[in-house]
C-alpha positions in Angstrom: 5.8 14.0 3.7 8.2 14.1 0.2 10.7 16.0 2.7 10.5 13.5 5.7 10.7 10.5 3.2 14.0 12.2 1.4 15.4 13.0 4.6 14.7 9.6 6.3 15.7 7.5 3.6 18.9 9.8 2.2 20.1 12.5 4.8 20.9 10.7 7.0 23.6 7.6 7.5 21.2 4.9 8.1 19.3 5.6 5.1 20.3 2.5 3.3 19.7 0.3 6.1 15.8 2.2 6.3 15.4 1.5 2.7 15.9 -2.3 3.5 13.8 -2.6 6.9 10.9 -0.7 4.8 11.0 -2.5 1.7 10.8 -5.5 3.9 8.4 -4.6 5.9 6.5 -3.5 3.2 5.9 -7.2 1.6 6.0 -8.7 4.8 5.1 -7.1 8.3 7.9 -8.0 10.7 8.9 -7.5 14.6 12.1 -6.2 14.9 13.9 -9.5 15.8 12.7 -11.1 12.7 14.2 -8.5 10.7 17.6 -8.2 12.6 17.8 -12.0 11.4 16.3 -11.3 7.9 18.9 -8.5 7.3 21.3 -9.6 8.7 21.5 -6.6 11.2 22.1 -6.1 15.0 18.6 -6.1 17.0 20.0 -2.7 18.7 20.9 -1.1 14.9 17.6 -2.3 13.7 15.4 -1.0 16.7 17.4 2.3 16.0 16.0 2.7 12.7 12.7 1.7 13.7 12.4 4.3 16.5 13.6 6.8 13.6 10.9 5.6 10.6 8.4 5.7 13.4 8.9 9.1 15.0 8.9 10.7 11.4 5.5 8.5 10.7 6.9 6.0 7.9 6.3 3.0 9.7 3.9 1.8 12.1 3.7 -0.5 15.1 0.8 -3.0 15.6 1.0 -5.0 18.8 2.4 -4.9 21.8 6.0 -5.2 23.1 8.0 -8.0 22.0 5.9 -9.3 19.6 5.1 -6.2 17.9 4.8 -6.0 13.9 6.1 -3.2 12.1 4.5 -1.6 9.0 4.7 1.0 6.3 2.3 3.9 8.1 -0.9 4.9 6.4 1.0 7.9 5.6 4.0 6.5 3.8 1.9 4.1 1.9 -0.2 6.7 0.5 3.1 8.5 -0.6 4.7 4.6 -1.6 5.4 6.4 -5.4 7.3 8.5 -3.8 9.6 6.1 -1.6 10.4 3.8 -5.0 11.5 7.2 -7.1 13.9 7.7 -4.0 14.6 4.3 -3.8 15.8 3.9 -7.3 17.8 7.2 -7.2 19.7 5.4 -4.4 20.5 2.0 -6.8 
């Protein structure tokens, strides 16, 4: 998982804008629309990024469609020491 979580979150160009949908997510389950508002992103840019966290296992989706919440995966929480130490490498 350390691998994924450096790749996702630093070798690639979205990076930064993963760092902010999963630290958000991570206080505060969100859909994607409420996060496209939140950071001040484009629906289409943040459902990008969303598709990417969840096909690598970071994040979660609970609920259908639409309305669906996104969340930090089992996974990824059980690795969170990990995401802050690459976090703050990235501030």
């Amino acid at each position: 998982m350390e691998a994924v979580l450096w790749y996702v979150l630093t070798g690639t160009r979205g990076g930064e804008n993963r760092v902010r949908i999963l630290r958000t997510i991570e206080s505060q389950p969100q859909n994607a629309n409420q996060l496209a508002e939140e950071l001040d992103l484009d629906y289409k840019t943040v459902r990008h990024h969303l598709d990417v966290l969840m096909d690598n296992n970071v994040v979660q989706r609970s609920g259908d469609d639409y309305g669906a919440v996104y969340l930090p995966s089992g996974r990824c929480r059980a690795n969170w020491e990990m995401v802050e130490q690459i976090i703050e490498q990235m501030d």
